[in-house]
PyMOL Python script that loads the backbone (N, CA, C, O; Angstrom):
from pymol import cmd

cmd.read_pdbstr("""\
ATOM      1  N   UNK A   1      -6.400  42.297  -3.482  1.00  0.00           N
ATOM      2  CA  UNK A   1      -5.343  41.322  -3.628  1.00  0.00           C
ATOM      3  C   UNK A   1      -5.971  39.917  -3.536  1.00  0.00           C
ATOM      4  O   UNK A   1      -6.599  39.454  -2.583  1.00  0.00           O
ATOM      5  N   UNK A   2      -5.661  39.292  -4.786  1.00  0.00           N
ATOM      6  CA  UNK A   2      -6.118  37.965  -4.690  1.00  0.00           C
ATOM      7  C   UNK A   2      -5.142  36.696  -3.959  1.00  0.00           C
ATOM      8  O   UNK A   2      -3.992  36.494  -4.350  1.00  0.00           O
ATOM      9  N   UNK A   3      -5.508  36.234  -3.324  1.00  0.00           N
ATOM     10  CA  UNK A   3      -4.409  34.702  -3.279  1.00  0.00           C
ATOM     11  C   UNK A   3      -4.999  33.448  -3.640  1.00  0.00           C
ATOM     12  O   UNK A   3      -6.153  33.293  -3.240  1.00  0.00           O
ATOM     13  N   UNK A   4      -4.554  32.638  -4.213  1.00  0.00           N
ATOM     14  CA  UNK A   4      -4.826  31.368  -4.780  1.00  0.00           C
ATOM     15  C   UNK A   4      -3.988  30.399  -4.053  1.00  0.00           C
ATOM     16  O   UNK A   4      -2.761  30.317  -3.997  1.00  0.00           O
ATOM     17  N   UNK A   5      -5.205  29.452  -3.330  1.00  0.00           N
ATOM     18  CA  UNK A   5      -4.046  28.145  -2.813  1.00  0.00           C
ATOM     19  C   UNK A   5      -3.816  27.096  -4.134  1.00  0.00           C
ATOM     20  O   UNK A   5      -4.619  26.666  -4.962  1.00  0.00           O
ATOM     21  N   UNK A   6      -2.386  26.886  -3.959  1.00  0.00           N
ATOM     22  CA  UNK A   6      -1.868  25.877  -5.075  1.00  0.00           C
ATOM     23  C   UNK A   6      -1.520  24.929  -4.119  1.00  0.00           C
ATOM     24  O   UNK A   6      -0.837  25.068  -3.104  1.00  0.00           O
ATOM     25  N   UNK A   7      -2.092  23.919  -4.583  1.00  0.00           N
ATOM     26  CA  UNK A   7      -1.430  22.489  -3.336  1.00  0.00           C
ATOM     27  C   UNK A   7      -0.288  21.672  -4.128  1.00  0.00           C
ATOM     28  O   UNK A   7      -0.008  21.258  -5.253  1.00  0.00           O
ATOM     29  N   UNK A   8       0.214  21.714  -2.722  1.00  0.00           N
ATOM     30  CA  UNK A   8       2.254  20.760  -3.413  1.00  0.00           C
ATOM     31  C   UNK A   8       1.951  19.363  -4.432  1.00  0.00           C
ATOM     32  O   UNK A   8       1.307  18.318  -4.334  1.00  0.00           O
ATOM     33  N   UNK A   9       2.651  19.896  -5.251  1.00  0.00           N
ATOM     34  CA  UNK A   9       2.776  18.823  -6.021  1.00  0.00           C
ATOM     35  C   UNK A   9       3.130  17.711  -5.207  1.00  0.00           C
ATOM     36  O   UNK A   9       3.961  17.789  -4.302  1.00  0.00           O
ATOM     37  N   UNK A  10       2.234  16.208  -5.657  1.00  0.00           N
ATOM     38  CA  UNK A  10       3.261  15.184  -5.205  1.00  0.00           C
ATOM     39  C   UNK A  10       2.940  13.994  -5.906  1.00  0.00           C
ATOM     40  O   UNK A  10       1.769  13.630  -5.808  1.00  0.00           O
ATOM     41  N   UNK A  11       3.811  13.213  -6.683  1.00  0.00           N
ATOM     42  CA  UNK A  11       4.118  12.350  -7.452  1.00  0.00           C
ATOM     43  C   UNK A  11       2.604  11.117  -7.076  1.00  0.00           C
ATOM     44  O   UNK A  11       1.933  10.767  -6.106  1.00  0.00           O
ATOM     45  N   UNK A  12       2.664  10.946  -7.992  1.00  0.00           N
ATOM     46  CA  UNK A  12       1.107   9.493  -7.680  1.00  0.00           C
ATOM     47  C   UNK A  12       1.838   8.112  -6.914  1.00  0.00           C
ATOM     48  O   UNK A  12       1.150   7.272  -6.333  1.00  0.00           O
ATOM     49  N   UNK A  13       3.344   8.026  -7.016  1.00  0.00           N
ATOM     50  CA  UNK A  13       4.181   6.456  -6.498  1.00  0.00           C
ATOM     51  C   UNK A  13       3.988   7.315  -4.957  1.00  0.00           C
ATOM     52  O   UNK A  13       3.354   6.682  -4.112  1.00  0.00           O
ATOM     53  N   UNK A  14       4.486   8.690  -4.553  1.00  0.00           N
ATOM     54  CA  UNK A  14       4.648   8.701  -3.183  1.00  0.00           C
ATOM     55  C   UNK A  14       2.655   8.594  -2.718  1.00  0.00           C
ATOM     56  O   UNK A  14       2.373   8.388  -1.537  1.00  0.00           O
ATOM     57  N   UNK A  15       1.864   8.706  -3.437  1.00  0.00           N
ATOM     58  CA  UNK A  15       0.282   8.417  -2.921  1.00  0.00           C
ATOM     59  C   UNK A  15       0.005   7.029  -2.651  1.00  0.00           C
ATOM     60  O   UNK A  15      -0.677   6.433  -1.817  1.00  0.00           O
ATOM     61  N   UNK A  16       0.828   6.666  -3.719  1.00  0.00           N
ATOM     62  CA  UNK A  16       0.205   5.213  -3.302  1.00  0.00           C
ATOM     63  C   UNK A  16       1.191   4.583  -2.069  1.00  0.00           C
ATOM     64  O   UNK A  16       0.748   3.908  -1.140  1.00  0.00           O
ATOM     65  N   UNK A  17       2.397   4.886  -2.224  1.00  0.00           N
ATOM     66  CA  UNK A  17       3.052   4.358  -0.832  1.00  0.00           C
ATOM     67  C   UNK A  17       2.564   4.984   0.732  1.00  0.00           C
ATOM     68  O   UNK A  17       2.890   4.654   1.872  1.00  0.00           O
ATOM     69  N   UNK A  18       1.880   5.759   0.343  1.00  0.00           N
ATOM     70  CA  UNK A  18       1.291   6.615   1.704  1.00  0.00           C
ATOM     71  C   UNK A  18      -0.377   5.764   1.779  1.00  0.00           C
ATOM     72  O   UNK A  18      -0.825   5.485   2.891  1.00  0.00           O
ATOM     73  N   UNK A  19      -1.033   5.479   0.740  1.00  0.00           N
ATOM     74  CA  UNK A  19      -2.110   4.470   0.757  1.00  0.00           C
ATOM     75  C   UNK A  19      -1.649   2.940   1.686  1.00  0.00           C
ATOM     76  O   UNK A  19      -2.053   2.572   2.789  1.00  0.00           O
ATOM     77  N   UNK A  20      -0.559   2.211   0.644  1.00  0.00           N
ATOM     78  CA  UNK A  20       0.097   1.048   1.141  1.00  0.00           C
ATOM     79  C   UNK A  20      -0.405   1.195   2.621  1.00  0.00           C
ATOM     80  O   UNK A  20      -1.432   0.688   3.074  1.00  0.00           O
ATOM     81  N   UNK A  21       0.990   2.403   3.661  1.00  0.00           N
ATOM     82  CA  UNK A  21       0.980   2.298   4.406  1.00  0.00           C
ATOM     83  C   UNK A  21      -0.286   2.464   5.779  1.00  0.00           C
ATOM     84  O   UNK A  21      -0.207   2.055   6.937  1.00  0.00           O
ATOM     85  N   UNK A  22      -1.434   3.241   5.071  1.00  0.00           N
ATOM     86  CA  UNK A  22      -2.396   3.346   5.694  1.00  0.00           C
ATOM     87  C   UNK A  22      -2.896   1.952   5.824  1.00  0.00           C
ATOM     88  O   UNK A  22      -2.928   1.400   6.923  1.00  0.00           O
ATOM     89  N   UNK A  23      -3.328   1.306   4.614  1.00  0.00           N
ATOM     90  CA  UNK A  23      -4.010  -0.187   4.871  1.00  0.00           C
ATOM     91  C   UNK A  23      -3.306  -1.487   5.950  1.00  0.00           C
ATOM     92  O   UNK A  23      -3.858  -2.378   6.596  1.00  0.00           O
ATOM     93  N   UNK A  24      -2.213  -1.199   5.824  1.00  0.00           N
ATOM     94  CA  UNK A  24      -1.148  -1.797   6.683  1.00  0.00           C
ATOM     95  C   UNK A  24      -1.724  -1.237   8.106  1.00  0.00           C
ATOM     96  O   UNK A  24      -2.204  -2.115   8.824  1.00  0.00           O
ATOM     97  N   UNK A  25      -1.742  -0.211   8.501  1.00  0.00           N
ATOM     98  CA  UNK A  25      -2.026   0.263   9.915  1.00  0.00           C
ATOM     99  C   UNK A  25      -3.576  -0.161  10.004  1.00  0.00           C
ATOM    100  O   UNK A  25      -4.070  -0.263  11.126  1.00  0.00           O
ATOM    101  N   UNK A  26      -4.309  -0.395   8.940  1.00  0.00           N
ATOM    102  CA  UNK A  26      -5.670  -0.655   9.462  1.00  0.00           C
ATOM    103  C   UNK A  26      -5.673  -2.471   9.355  1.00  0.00           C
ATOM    104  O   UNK A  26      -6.517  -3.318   9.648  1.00  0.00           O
ATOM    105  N   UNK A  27      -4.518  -2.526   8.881  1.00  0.00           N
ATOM    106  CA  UNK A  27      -5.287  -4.094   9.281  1.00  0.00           C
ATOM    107  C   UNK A  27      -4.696  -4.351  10.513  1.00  0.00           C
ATOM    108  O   UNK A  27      -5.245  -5.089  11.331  1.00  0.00           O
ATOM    109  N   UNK A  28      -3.303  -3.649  10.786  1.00  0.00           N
ATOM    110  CA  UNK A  28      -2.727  -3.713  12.519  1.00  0.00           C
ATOM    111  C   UNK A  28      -3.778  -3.630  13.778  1.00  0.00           C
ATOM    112  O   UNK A  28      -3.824  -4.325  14.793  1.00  0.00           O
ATOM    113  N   UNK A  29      -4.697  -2.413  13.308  1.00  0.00           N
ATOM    114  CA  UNK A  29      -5.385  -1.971  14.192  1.00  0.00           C
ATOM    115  C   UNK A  29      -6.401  -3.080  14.196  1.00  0.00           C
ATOM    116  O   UNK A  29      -6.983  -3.286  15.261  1.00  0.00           O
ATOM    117  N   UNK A  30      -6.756  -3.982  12.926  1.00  0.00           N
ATOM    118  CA  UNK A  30      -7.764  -4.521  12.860  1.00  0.00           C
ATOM    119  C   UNK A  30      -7.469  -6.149  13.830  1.00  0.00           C
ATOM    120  O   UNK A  30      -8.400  -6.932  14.016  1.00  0.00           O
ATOM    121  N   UNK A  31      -6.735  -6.289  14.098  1.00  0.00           N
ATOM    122  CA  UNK A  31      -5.742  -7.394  14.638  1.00  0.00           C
ATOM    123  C   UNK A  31      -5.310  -7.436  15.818  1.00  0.00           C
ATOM    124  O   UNK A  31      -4.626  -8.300  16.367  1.00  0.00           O
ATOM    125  N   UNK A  32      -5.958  -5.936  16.425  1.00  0.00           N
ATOM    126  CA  UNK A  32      -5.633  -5.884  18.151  1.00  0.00           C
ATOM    127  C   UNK A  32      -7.161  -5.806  18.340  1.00  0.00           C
ATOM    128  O   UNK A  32      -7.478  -5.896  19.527  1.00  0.00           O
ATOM    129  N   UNK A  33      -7.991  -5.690  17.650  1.00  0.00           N
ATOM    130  CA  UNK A  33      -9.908  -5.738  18.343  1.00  0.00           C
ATOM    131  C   UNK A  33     -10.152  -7.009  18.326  1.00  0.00           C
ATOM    132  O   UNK A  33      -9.828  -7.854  17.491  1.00  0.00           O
ATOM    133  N   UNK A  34     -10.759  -7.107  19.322  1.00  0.00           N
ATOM    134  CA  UNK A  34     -11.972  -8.276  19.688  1.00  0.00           C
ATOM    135  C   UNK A  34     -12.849  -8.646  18.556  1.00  0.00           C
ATOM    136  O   UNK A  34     -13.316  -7.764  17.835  1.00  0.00           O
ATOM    137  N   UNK A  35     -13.080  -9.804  18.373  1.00  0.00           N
ATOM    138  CA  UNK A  35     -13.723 -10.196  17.251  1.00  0.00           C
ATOM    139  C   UNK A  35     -14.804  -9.220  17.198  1.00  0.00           C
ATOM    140  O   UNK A  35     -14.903  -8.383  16.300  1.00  0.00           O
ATOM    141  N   UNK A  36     -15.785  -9.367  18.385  1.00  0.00           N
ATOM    142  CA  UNK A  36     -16.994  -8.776  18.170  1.00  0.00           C
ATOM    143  C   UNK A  36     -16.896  -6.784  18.022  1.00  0.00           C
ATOM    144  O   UNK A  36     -17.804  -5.954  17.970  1.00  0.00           O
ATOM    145  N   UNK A  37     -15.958  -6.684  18.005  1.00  0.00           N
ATOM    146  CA  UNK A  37     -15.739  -5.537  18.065  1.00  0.00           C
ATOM    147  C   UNK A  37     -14.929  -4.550  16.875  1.00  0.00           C
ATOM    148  O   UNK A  37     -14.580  -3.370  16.912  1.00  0.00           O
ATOM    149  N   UNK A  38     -14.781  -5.832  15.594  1.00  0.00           N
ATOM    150  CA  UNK A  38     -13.971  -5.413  14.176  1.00  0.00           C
ATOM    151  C   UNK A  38     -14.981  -4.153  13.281  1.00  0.00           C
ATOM    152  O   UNK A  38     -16.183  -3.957  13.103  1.00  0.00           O
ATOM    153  N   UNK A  39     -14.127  -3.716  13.016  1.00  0.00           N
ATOM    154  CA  UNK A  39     -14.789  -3.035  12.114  1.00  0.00           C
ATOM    155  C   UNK A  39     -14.938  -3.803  10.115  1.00  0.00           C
ATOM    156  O   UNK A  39     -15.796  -3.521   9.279  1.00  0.00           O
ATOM    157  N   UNK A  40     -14.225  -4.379  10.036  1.00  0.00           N
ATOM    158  CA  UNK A  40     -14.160  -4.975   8.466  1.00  0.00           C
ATOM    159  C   UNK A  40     -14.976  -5.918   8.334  1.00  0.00           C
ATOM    160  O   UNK A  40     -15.240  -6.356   9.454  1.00  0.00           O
ATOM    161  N   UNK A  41     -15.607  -6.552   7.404  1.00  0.00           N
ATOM    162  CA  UNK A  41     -15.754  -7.621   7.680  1.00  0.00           C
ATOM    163  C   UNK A  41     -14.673  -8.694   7.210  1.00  0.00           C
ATOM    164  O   UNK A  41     -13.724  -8.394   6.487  1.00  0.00           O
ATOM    165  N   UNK A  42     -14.909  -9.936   7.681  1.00  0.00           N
ATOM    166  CA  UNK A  42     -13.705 -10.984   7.028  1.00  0.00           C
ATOM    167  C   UNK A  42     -13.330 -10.834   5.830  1.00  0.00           C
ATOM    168  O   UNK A  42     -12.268 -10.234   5.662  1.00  0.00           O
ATOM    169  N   UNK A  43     -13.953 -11.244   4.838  1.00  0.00           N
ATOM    170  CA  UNK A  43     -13.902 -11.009   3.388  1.00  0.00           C
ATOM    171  C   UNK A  43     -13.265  -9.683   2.945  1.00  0.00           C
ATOM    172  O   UNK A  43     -12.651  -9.697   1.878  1.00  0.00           O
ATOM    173  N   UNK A  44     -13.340  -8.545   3.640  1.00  0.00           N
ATOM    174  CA  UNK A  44     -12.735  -7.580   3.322  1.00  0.00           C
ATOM    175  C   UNK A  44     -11.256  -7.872   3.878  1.00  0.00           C
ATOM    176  O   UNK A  44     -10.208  -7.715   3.251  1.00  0.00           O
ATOM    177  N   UNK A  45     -11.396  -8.298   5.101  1.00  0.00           N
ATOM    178  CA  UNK A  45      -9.635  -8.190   5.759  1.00  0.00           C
ATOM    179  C   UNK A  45      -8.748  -8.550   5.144  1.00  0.00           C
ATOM    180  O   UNK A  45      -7.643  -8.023   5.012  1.00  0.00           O
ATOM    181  N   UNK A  46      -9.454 -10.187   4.382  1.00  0.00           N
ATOM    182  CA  UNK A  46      -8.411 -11.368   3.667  1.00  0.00           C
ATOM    183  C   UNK A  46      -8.281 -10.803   2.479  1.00  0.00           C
ATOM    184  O   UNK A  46      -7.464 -11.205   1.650  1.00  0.00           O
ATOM    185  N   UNK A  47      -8.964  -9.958   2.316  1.00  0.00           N
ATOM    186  CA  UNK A  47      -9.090  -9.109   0.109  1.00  0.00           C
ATOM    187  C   UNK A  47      -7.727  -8.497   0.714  1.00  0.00           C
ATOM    188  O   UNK A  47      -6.657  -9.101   0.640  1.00  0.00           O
ATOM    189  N   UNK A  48      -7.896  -7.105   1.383  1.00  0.00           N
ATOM    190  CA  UNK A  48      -6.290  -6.077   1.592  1.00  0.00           C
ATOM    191  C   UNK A  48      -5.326  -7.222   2.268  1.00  0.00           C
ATOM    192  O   UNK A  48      -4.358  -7.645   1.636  1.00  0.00           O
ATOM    193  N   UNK A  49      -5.606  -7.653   3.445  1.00  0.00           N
ATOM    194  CA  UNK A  49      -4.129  -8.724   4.002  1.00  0.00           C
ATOM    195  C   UNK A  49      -3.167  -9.406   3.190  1.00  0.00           C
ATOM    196  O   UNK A  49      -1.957  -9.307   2.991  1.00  0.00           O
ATOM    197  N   UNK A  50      -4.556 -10.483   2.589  1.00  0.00           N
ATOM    198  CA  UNK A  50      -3.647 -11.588   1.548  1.00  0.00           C
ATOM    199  C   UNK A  50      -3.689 -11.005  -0.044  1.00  0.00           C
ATOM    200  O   UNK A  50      -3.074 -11.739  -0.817  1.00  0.00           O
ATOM    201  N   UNK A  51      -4.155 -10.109  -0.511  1.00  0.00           N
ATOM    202  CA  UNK A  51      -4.013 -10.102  -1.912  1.00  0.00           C
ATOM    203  C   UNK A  51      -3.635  -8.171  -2.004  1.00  0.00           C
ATOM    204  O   UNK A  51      -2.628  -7.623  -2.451  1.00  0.00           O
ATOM    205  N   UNK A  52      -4.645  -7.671  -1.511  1.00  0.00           N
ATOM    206  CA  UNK A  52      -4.059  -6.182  -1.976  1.00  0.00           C
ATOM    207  C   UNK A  52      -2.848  -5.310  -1.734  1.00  0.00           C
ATOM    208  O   UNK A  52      -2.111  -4.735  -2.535  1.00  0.00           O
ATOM    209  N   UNK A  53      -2.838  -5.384   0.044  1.00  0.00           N
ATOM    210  CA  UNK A  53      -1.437  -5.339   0.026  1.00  0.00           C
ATOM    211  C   UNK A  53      -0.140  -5.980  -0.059  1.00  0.00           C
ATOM    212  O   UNK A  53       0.934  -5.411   0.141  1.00  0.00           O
ATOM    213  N   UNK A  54      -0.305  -7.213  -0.371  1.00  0.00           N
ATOM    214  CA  UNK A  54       0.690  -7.869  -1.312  1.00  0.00           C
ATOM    215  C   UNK A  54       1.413  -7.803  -2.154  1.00  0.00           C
ATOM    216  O   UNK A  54       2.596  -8.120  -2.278  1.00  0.00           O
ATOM    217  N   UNK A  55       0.129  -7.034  -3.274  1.00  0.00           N
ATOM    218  CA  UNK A  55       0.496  -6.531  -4.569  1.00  0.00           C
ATOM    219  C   UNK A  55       0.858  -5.772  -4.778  1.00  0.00           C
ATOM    220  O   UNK A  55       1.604  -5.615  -5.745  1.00  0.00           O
ATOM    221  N   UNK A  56       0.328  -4.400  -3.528  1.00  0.00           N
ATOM    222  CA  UNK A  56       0.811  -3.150  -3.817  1.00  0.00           C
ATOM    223  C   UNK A  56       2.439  -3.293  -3.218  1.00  0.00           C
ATOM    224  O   UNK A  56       3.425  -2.921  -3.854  1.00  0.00           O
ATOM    225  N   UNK A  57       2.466  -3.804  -2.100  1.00  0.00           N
ATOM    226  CA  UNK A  57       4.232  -3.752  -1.667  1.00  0.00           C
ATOM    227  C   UNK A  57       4.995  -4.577  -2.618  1.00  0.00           C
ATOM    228  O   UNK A  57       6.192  -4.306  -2.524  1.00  0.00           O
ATOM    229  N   UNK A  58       4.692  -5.700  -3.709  1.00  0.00           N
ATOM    230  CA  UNK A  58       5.449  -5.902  -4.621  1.00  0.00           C
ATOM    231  C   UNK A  58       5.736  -4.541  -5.600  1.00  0.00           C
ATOM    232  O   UNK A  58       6.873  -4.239  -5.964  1.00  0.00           O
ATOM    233  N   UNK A  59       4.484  -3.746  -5.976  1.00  0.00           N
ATOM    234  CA  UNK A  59       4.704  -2.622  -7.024  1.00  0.00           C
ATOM    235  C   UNK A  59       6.003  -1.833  -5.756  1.00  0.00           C
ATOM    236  O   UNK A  59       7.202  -2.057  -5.918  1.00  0.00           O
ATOM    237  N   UNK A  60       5.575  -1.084  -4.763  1.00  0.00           N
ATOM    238  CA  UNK A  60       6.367  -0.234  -4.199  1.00  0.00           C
ATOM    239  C   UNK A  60       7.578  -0.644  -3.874  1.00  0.00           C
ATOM    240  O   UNK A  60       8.348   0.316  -3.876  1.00  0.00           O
ATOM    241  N   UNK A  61       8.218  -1.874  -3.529  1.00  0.00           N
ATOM    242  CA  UNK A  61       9.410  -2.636  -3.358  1.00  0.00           C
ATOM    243  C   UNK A  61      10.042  -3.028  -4.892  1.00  0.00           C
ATOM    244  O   UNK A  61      11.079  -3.691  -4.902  1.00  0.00           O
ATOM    245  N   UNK A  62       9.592  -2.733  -5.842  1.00  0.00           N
ATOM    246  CA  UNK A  62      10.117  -3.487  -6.679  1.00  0.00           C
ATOM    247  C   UNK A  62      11.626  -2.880  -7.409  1.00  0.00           C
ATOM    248  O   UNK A  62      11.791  -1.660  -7.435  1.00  0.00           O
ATOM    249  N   UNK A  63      12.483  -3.624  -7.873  1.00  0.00           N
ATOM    250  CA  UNK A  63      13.796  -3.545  -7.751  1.00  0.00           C
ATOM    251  C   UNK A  63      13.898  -4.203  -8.834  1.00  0.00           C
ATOM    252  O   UNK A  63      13.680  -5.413  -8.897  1.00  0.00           O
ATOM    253  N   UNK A  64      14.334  -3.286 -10.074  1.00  0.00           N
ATOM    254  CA  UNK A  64      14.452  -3.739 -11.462  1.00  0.00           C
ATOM    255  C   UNK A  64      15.774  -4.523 -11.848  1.00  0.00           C
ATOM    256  O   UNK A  64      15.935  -5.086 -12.931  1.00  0.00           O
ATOM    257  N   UNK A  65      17.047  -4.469 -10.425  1.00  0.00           N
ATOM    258  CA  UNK A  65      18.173  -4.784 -10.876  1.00  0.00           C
ATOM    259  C   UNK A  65      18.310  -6.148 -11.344  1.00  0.00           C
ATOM    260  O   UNK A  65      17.371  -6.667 -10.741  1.00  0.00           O
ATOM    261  N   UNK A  66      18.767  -6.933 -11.912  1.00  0.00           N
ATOM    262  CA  UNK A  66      19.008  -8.018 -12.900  1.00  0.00           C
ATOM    263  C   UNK A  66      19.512  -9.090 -11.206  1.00  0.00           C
ATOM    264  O   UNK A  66      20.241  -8.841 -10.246  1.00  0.00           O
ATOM    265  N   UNK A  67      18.500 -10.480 -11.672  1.00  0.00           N
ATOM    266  CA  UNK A  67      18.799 -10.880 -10.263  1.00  0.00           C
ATOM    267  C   UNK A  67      19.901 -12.133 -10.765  1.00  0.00           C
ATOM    268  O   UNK A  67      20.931 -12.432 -10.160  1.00  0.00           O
ATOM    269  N   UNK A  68      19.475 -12.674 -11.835  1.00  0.00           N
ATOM    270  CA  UNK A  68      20.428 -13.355 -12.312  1.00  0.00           C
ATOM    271  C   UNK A  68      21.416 -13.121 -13.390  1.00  0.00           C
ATOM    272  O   UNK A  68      21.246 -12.099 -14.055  1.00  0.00           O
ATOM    273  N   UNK A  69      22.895 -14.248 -13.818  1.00  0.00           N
ATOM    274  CA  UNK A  69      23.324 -13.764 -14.988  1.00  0.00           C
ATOM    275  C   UNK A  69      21.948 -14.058 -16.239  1.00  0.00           C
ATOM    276  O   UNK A  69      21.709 -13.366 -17.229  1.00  0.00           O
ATOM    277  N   UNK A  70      21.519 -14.789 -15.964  1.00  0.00           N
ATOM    278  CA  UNK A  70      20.327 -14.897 -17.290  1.00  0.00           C
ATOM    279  C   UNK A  70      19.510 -13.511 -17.116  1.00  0.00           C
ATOM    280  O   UNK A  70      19.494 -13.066 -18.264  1.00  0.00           O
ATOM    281  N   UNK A  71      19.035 -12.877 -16.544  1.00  0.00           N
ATOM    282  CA  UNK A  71      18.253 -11.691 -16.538  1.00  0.00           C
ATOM    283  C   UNK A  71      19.188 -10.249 -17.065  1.00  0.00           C
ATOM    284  O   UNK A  71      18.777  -9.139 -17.406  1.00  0.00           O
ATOM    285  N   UNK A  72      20.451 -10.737 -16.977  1.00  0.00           N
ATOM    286  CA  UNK A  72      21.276  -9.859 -18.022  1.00  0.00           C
ATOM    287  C   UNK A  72      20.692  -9.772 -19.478  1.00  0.00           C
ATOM    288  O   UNK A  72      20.200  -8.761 -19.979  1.00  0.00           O
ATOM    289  N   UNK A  73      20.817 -10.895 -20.022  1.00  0.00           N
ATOM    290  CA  UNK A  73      20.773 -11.608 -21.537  1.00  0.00           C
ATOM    291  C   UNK A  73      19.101 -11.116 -22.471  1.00  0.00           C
ATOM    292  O   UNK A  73      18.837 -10.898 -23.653  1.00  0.00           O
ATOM    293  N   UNK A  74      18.164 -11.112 -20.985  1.00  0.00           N
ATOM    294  CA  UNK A  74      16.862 -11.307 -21.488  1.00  0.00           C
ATOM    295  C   UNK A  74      15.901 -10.292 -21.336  1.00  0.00           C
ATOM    296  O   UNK A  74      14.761 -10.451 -21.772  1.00  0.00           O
TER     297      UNK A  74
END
""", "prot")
cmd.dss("prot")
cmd.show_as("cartoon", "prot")
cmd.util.cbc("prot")
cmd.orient("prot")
């Protein structure tokens, strides 16, 4: 008797919101250590802090509904 593991399907939006949320906890974590004691370096922190996860919680938040009457029209 053979068995084959098949692993659960799961959509690539719920991977990346499970990514999002990992980088989020590492920059938390990165934000309670002692300077001398970081694991990132700067340049890396300010890349995910200020620009990557930014971008990614705009993709995962994003909300196609029409914000104005002009975004009806266009």
């Amino acid at each position: 008797m053979t068995y084959h593991y098949q692993p659960e399907q799961e959509y690539e939006s719920a991977k990346l919101e499970r990514i999002l949320k990992e980088l989020q906890a590492i920059i938390e974590r990165e934000n309670k250590r002692h300077m001398m004691d970081e694991h990132l370096t700067h340049s890396m922190r300010d890349l995910l802090e200020y620009e990557i996860i930014p971008l990614l919680e705009a993709e995962v938040n994003y909300d196609p509904t029409p914000q104005t009457s002009y975004d009806f029209f266009h």
